[in-house]
Legacy VTK file of the C-alpha trace (Angstrom):
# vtk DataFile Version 3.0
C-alpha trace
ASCII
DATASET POLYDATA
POINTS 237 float
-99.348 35.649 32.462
-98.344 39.075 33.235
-94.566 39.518 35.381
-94.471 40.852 38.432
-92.837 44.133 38.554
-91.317 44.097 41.736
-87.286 44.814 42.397
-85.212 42.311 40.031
-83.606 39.874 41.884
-79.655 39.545 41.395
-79.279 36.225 39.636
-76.132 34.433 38.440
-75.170 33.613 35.051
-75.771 29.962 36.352
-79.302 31.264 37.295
-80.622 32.566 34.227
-79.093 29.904 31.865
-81.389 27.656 34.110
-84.316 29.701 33.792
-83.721 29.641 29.840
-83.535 26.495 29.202
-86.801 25.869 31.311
-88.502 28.239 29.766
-86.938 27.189 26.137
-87.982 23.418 27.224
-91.360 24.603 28.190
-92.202 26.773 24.283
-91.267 24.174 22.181
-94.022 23.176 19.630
-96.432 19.952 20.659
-94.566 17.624 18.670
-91.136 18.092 20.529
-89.285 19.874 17.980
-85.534 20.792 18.128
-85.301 23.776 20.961
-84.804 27.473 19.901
-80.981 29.037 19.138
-81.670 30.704 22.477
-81.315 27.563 24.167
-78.336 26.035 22.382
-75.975 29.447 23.564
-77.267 28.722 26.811
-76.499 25.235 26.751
-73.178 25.935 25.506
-71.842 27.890 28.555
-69.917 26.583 31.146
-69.383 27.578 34.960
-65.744 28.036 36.197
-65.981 24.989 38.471
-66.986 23.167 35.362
-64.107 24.167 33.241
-61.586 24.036 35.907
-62.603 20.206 36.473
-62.594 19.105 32.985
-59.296 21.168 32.331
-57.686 19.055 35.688
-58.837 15.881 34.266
-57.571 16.205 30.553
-53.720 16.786 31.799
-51.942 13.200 32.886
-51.284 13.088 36.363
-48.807 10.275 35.838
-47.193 10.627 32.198
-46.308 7.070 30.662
-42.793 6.284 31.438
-40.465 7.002 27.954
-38.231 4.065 27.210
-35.124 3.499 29.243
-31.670 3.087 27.565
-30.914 -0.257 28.127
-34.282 -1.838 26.368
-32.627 -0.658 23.039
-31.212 -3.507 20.778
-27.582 -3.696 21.395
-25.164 -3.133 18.576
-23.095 -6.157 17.114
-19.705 -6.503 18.252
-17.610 -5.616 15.020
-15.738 -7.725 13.321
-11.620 -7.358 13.309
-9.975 -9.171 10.183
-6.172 -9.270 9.823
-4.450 -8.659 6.827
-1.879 -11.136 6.300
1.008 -10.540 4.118
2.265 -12.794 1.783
6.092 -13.600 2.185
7.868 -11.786 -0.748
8.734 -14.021 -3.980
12.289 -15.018 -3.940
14.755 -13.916 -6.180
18.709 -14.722 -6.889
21.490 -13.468 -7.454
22.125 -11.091 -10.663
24.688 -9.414 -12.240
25.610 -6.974 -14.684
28.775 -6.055 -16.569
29.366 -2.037 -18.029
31.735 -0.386 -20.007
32.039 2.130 -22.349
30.379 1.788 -25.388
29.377 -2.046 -24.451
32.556 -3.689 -25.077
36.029 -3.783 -24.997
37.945 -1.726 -27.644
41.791 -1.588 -26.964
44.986 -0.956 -28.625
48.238 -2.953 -28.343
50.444 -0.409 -25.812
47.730 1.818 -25.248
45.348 2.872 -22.416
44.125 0.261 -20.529
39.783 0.148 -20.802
37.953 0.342 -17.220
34.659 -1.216 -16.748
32.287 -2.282 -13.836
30.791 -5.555 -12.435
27.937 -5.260 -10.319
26.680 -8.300 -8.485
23.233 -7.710 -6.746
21.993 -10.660 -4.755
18.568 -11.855 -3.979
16.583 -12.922 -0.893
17.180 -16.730 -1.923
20.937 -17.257 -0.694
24.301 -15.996 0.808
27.213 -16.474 -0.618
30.635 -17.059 1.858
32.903 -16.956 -1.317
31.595 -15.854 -4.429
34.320 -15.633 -6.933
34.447 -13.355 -10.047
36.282 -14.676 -13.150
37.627 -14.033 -16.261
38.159 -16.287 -19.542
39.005 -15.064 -23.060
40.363 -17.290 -26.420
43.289 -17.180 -27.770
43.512 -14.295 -30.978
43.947 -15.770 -33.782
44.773 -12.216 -35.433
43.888 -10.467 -38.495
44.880 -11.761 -42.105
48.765 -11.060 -42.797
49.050 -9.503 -38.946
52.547 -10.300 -36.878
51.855 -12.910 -34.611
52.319 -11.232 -30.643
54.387 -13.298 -27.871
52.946 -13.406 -24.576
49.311 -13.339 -23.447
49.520 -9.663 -24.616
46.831 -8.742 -21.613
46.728 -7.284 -18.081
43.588 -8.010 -16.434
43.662 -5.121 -12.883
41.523 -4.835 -9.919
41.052 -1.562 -7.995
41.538 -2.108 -4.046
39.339 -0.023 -2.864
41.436 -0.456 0.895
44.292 0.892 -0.630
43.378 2.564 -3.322
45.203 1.430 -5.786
45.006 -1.412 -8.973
45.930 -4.798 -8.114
46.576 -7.784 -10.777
43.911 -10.216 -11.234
43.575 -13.327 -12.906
42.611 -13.453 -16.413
42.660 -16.864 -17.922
43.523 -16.941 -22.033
42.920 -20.535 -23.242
40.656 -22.309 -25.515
39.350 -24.759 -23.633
37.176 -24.705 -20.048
38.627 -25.058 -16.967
36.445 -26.932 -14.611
34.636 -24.414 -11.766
35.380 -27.758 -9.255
39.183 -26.164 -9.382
38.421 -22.276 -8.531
38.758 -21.105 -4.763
38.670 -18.250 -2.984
36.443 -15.086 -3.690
34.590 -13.073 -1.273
31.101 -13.061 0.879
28.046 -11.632 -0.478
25.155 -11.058 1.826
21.348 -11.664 1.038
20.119 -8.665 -0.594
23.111 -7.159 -0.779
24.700 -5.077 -3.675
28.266 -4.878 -4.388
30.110 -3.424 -7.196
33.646 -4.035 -8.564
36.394 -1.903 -10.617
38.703 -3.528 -13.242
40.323 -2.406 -16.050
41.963 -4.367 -19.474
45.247 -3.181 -20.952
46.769 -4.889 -24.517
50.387 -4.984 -24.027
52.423 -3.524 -27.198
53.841 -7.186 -28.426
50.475 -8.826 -27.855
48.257 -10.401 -30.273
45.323 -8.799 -32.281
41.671 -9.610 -33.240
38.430 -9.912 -31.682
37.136 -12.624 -28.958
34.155 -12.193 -26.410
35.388 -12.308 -22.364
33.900 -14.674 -20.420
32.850 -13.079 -17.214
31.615 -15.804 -14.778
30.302 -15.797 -10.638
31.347 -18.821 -9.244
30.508 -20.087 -5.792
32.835 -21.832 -4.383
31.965 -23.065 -1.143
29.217 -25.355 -3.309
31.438 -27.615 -5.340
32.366 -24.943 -7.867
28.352 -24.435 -9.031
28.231 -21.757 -11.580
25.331 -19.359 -10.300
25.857 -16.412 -13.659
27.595 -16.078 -16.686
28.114 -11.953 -18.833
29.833 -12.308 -22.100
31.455 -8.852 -23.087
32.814 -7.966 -26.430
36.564 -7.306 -26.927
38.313 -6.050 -30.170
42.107 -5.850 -29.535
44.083 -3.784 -32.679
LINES 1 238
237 0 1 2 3 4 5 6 7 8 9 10 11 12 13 14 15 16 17 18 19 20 21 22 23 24 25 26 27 28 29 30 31 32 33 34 35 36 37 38 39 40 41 42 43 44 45 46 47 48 49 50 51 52 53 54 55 56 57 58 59 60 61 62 63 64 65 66 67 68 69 70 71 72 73 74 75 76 77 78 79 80 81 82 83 84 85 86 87 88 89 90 91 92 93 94 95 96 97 98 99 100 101 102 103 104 105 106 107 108 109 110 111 112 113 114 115 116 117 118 119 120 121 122 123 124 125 126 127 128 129 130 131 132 133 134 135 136 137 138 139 140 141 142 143 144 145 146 147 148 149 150 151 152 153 154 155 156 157 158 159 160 161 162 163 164 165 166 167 168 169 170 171 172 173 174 175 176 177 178 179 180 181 182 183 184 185 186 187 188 189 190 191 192 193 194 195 196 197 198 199 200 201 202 203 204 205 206 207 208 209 210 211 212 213 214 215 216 217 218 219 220 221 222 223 224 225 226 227 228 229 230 231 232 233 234 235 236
């Protein structure tokens, strides 16, 4: 059918994607095939109103609400474990006698020989009067020797409050004397370290030969009970 060719009307985009897809609906073959590409652009475009409704409706007006603090699992409560420490192991009382060279080497009118005792308690016991003494044989002397008169020793002591050497008892015998019949000595804290000066002369008209010194720590307070014994060589010439 021939157009009319009178003044174009103004029509909106709406418009003539209407009047294409009527048209495109109207020239499709007689057994309703697929319509043309013409009418599947068409179809495809969308008025502003359109897109501005579907854009509004995609965005969330109310977003879900995230997941407040205190639904999260709470931590455990550590656990505080005390270390306990064992009480220490206890230990007693020990001692140690030094000289030089390890022993006693005199000579009859000579130099007297200085050496150390060193008593170093433990955690175990304290001592009110701990007593240091001293025990040596009688020498029987070398082969063909003179006999010496007199104990022929002289067993000193250094004061350390005055400064100066003190006798001290020094017991020549061959037989024990029982620790029931010592007294005196002096206190000796727990853990506590004390060490003591004394010195061995060999007087000129003494006696010669060899014989160990008995060094022993009594304690008196119990009964005369015996807590060490040091044996130090002695040569006397």
């Amino acid at each position: 059918m021939p157009v009319p060719r009178g003044p174009r009307s103004a029509l909106s985009a709406a418009a003539v994607a209407t009047v294409l897809l009527a048209g495109a609906t109207g020239c499709g073959d007689e057994h309703g095939t697929a319509p043309t590409a013409a009418s599947v652009a068409a179809s495809a475009e969308v008025s502003p109103s359109t897109s501005e409704t579907a854009s509004a409706s995609a965005s969330p007006t109310n977003p879900a609400p995230s997941p407040s603090a205190s639904s999260a699992p709470a931590s455990p409560t550590p656990t505080v474990s005390r270390v306990v420490t064992p009480p220490p192991a206890p230990t007693r009382l020990t001692v140690a006698v030094d000289t030089r060279g390890g022993r006693l080497a005199l000579v009859r009118g000579g130099v007297p020989q200085e050496f150390t005792v060193t008593l170093r308690n433990g955690n175990s016991a304290e001592y009110r009067h701990l007593l240091v003494a001293f025990q040596m044989e009688m020498l029987v002397g070398a082969p063909g020797a003179t006999v010496g008169s007199g104990p022929g020793f002289l067993l000193e002591r250094f004061d350390p409050a005055s400064g100066s050497w003190r006798p001290a008892d020094f017991r020549i015998a061959n037989d024990t004397k029982p620790p029931s019949m010592f007294s005196g000595g002096s206190p000796l804290a727990r853990e506590a370290v004390r060490t003591e000066r004394y010195r061995l002369r060999a007087t000129a008209g003494g006696p010669t030969g060899s014989s160990p010194v008995v060094v022993s720590f009594i304690d008196t307070d119990a009964g005369g009970e015996v807590a060490a014994h040091v044996v130090l060589g002695h040569s006397t010439r």
